[in-house]
DOZALO-267290 format. One record per residue (C-alpha): residue number from 1; x negated, y, z. Coordinates in steps of 0.5 Angstrom, whole numbers, plus 500, padded with zeros to 3 digits. Each point is the difference from the previous one (the first is absolute). Layout:
{NUM; {X; Y; Z}}
...
This chain:
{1; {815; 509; 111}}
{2; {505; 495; 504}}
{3; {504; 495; 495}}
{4; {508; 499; 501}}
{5; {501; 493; 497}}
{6; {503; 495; 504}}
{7; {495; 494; 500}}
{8; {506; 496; 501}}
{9; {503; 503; 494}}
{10; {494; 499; 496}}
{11; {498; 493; 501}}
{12; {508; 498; 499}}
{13; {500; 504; 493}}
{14; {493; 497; 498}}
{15; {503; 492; 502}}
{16; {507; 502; 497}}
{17; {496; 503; 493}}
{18; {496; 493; 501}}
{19; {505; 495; 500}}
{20; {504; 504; 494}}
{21; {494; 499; 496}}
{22; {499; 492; 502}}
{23; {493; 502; 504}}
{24; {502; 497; 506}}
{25; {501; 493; 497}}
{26; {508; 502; 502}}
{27; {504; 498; 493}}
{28; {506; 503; 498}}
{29; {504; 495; 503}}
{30; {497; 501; 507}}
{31; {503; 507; 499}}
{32; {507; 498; 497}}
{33; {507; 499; 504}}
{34; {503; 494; 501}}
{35; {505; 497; 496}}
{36; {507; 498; 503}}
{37; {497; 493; 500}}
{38; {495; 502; 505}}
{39; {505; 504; 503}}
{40; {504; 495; 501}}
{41; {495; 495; 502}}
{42; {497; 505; 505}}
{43; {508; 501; 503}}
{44; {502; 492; 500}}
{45; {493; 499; 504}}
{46; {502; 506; 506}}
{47; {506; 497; 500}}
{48; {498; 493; 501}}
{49; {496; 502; 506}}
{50; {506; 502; 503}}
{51; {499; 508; 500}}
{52; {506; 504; 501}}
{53; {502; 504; 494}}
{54; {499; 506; 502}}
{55; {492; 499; 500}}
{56; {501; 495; 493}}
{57; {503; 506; 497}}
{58; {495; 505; 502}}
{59; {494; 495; 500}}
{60; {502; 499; 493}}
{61; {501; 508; 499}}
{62; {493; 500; 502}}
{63; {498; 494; 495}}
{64; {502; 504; 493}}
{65; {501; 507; 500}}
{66; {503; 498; 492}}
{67; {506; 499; 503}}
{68; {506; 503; 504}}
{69; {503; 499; 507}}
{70; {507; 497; 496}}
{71; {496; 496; 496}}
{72; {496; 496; 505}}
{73; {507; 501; 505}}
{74; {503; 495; 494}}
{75; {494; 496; 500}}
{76; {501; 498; 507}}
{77; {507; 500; 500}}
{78; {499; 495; 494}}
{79; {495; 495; 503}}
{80; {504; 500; 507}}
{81; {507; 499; 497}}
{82; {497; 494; 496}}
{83; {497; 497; 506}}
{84; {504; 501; 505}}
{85; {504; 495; 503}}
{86; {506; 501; 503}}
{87; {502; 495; 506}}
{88; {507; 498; 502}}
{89; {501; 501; 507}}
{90; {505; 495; 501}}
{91; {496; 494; 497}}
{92; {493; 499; 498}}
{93; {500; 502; 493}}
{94; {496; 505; 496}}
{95; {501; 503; 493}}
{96; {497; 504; 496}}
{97; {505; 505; 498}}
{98; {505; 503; 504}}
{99; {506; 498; 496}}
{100; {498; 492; 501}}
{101; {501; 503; 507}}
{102; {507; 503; 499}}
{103; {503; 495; 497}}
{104; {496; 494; 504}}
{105; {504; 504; 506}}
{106; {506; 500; 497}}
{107; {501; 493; 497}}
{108; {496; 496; 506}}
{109; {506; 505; 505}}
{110; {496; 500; 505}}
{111; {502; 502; 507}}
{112; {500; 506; 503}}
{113; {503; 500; 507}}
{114; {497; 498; 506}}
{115; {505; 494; 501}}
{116; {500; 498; 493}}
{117; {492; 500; 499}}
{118; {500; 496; 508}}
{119; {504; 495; 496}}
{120; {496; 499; 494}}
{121; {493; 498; 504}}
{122; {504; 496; 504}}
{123; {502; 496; 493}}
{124; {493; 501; 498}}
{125; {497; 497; 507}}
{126; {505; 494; 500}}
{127; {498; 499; 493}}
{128; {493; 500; 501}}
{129; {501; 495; 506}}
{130; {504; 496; 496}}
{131; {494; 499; 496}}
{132; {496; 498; 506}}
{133; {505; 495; 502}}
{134; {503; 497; 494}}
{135; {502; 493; 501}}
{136; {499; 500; 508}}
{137; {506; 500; 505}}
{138; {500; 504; 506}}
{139; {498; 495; 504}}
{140; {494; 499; 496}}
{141; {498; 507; 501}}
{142; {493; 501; 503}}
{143; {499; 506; 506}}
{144; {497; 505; 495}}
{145; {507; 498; 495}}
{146; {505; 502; 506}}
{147; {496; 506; 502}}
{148; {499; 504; 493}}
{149; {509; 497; 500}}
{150; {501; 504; 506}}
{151; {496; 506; 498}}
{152; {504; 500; 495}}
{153; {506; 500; 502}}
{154; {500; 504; 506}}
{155; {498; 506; 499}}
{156; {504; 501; 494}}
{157; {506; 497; 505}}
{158; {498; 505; 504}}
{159; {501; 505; 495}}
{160; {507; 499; 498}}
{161; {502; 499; 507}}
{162; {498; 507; 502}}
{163; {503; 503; 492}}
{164; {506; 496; 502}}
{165; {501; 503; 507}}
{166; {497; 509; 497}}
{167; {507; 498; 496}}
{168; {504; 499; 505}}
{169; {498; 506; 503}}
């Protein structure tokens, strides 16, 4: 007579009957779902490692069965949104909310034409070439002080010279 069961079946009922009954040295705590805690520990990690959030949330999805795909959605938008820095594109400055952004925009009025932005790293460069040479006079000046003058001053001589003449035009 032939036998129908599946080996496989068997075998995994037999490990599943195991380890509800505490034979296979497998506690309760083996078996149970991660809390939320867990959850976001196992999110914060992935997203440490710099994975894309796609794969954070489907990873995590695959970590805990427990808990839906909007939960773990908002868990990952959660983490990112605290974590995040925004950067301000005009200066060096980062923040952790995107609303100090806005309003660092906003009271810092930064530049946004291309004149106006030239204008601004020239201050800028002639501000920090100031520093260098504070109390020297012109005369004083080494090769290397005089070269990094006129890279400053020329391409931004330069510039406004070609944005005068395309306004002439």
């Amino acid at each position: 007579m032939k036998n129908n069961s599946n080996p496989r079946t068997v075998a995994a009922d037999a490990l599943a009957a195991d380890a509800a009954d505490g034979v296979a040295g497998c506690s309760d705590a083996c078996t149970a779902e991660p809390s939320l805690a867990d959850v976001k520990e196992f999110v914060k990690n992935l997203l440490e490692k710099k994975v894309s959030l796609e794969i954070t949330i489907q990873e995590a999805m695959r970590f805990s069965n427990k808990y839906g795909q909007n939960l773990v959605t908002s868990i990952v938008r959660s983490w990112f949104r605290t974590s995040c820095r925004h950067r301000c594109l005009s200066c060096p400055n980062e923040f952790d909310k995107k609303r100090d952004l806005v309003a660092h925009v906003r009271e810092s009025k930064h530049h946004k034409g291309v004149k106006q932005r030239i204008k601004a790293e020239k201050k800028a460069n002639m501000a920090e070439f100031h520093k260098r040479v504070d109390g020297k006079t012109p005369c004083e000046y080494s090769d290397a002080e005089l070269a990094t003058l006129v890279n400053i001053l020329l391409p931004t001589a330069f510039l406004e010279e070609l944005f005068r003449r395309s306004r002439a035009v």
